[in-house]
C-alpha positions in Angstrom: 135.3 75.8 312.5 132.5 74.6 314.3 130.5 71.1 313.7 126.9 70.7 314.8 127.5 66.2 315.3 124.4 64.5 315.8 123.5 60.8 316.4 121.5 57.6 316.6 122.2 54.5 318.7 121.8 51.3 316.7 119.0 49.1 317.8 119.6 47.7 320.5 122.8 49.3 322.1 121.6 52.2 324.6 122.2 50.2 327.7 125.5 49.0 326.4 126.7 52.1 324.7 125.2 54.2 328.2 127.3 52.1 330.0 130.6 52.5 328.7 129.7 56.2 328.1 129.0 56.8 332.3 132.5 55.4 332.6 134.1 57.7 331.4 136.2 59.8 333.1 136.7 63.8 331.5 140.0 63.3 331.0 139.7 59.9 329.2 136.1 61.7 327.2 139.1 65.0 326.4 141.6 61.8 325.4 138.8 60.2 323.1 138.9 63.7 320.8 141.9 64.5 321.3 143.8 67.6 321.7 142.5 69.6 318.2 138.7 69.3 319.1 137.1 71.6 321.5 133.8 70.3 322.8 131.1 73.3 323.4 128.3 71.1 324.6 126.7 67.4 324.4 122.6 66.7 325.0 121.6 63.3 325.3 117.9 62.5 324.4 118.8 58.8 326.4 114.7 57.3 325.8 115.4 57.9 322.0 118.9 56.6 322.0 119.5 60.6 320.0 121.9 63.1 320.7 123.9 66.2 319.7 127.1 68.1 320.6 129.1 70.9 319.2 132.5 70.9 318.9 135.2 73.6 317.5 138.2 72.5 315.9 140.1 73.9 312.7 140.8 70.2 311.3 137.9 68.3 309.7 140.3 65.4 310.3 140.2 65.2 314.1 136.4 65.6 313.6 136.0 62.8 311.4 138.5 60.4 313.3 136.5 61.3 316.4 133.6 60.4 314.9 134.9 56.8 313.7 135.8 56.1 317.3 132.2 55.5 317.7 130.4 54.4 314.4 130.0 51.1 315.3 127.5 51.7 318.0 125.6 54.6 316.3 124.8 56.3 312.7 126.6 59.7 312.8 126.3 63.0 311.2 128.8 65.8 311.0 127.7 69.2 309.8 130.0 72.2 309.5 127.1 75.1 311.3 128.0 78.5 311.3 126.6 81.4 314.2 124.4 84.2 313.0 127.0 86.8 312.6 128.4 84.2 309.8 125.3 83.4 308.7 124.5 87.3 308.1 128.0 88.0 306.0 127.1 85.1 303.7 123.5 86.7 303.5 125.0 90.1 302.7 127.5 89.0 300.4 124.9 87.0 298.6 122.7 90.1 297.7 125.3 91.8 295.9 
């Protein structure tokens, strides 16, 4: 499955939170989701404190405990997204 997770830093925190974050090394940023969570692709908007990232895993668990790891600093969404191809098949099977 594939999650569309999107945030905003508490007031306050982007310096902090940017800190830690540009510390991380890959491996220890892999580590943090740990092994059943792909990451596709982060964006950072850093003057709004905002930012998204896919990810691909097939347990809503790993997601969610991913998450956690950082909902002290920031309020977080996770939304299960689906491609177009998906999006079509629903479509179709919805006109029957």
């Amino acid at each position: 499955m594939t999650f569309l997770i999107s945030w905003q830093l508490y007031q306050g925190r982007l310096h902090p939170v940017l800190a830690h974050f540009s510390k991380l090394t890959e491996e220890q940023d892999k580590a943090l989701m740990g092994p059943d969570i792909k990451l596709v692709g982060r964006w950072h908007d850093l003057v709004s404190g905002t930012g998204v990232c896919i990810v691909e895993s097939d347990s809503i668990e790993a997601v969610t405990a991913y998450a956690l790891k950082w909902n002290s600093e920031m309020e977080i969404t996770v939304q299960p997204v689906v491609d177009d191809a998906m999006a079509r098949e629903m479509g179709d099977r919805l006109s029957l």
